[in-house]
LOLO-678481 format. One record per residue (C-alpha): x, z, y; residue in three letters. Coordinates in steps of 0.5 Angstrom, whole numbers, plus 500, padded with zeros to 3 digits. Layout:
N
XZYala...
//
This chain:
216
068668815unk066666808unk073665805unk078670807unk085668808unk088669801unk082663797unk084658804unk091659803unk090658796unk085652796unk089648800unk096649797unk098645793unk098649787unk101649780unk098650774unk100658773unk099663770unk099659762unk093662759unk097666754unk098671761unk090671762unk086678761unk080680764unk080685768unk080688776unk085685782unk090691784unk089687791unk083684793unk079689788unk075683784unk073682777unk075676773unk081673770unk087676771unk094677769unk099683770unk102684777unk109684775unk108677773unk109676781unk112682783unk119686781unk120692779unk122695786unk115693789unk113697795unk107696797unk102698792unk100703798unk095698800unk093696793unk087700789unk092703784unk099703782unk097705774unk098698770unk096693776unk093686775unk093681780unk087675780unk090668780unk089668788unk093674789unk098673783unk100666786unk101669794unk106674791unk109669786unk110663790unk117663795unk115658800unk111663803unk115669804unk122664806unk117660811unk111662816unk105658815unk098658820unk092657815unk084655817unk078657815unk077649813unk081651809unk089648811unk095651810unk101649814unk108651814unk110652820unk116651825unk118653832unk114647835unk109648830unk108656833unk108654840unk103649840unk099654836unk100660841unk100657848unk092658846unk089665844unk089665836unk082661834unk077666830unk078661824unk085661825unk091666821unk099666822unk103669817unk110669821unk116671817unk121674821unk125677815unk125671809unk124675802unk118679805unk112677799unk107681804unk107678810unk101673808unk097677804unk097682810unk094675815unk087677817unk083671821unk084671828unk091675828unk099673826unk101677820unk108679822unk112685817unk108691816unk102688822unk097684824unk097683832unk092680836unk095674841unk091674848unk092669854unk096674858unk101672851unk100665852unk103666860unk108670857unk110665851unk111659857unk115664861unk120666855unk120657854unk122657861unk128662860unk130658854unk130652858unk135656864unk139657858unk138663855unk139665847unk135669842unk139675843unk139676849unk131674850unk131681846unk136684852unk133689857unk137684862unk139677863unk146677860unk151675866unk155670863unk148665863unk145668869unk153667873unk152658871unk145658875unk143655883unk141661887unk133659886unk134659879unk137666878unk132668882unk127664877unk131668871unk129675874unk122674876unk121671868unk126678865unk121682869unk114678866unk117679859unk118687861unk111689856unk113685851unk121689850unk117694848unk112691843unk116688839unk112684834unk111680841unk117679843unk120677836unk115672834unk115668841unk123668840unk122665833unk116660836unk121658842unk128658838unk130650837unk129646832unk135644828unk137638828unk135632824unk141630818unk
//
């Protein structure tokens, strides 16, 4: 791609007029190592920062504006977003994921999924063709996609977010089906078995086939 994740996502944002002036200096970004205007890094992160592991330095580190306002801003670590390449930045639902992964991830495409809210380095890790996810960046194939309708179903049959991560149907629901439908419910427990150990899956299709909340 010509642009990279970061500058779409920033592109498209609906973004402020931050940092003031005051806090510009010429410098380096810790982050994306270009050159230009920067401001110091704990402009957009805490004290308690973990992740300089993935940045060019630790010692006094500054932040381009794009990177600055990736880490500053609160939307994207509360919610998951997909971002393209043309460039767009949505926020992103349940149903808004799901549409998404019922296809193989397009290659001008990126999901940042939040999985735990508060985590500022999910989006900065997105990669186009990928979904960032905690501390990774998977890919998402057609045999995810037929997973993906599978786990649906079984949301359908009436089973809940944590007892899709069980390595069994949990009795109490699988007792209240027809006979066909818990043959069905075992059939789909058994397609889901890949996925049990490979966790980044299995959490971020429980996340794109959980309910929306009810409208107020």
């Amino acid at each position: 791609m010509d642009i990279d994740v970061a500058e779409a996502a920033y592109q498209a944002a609906d973004t402020p007029p931050w940092p003031r002036p005051s806090e510009l200096g010429h410098g380096r970004c810790a982050r994306c190592d270009t050159s230009g205007w920067t401001v110091a890094a704990t402009a957009a992160i805490s004290d308690h920062w973990f992740g300089f592991d993935a940045w060019r330095t630790a010692s006094r580190p500054r932040l381009c504006i794009v990177c600055a306002w990736l880490y500053a801003t609160a939307d994207l670590r509360r919610h998951s977003h997909i971002i393209t390449a043309a460039p767009t930045l949505q926020q992103a639902g349940p149903s808004q994921l799901y549409s998404l992964l019922s296809q193989p991830l397009p290659a001008d495409t990126a999901v940042a999924v939040i999985l735990r809210p508060g985590r500022k380095h999910v989006l900065p890790n997105a990669k186009w063709g990928r979904i960032a996810a905690d501390d990774t960046c998977i890919s998402w194939s057609t045999s995810d996609t037929g997973r993906l309708a599978t786990m649906k179903r079984l949301r359908r049959l009436g089973f809940g977010s944590h007892q899709l991560a069980a390595p069994a149907p949990a009795h109490t629901v699988l007792t209240k089906l027809e006979p066909a439908q818990q043959l069905e419910a075992l059939d789909a427990w058994q397609a889901l078995d890949t996925w049990r150990t490979r966790q980044p899956w299995l959490q971020i299709a429980i996340r794109a086939t959980m309910p929306e909340p009810a409208a107020a």
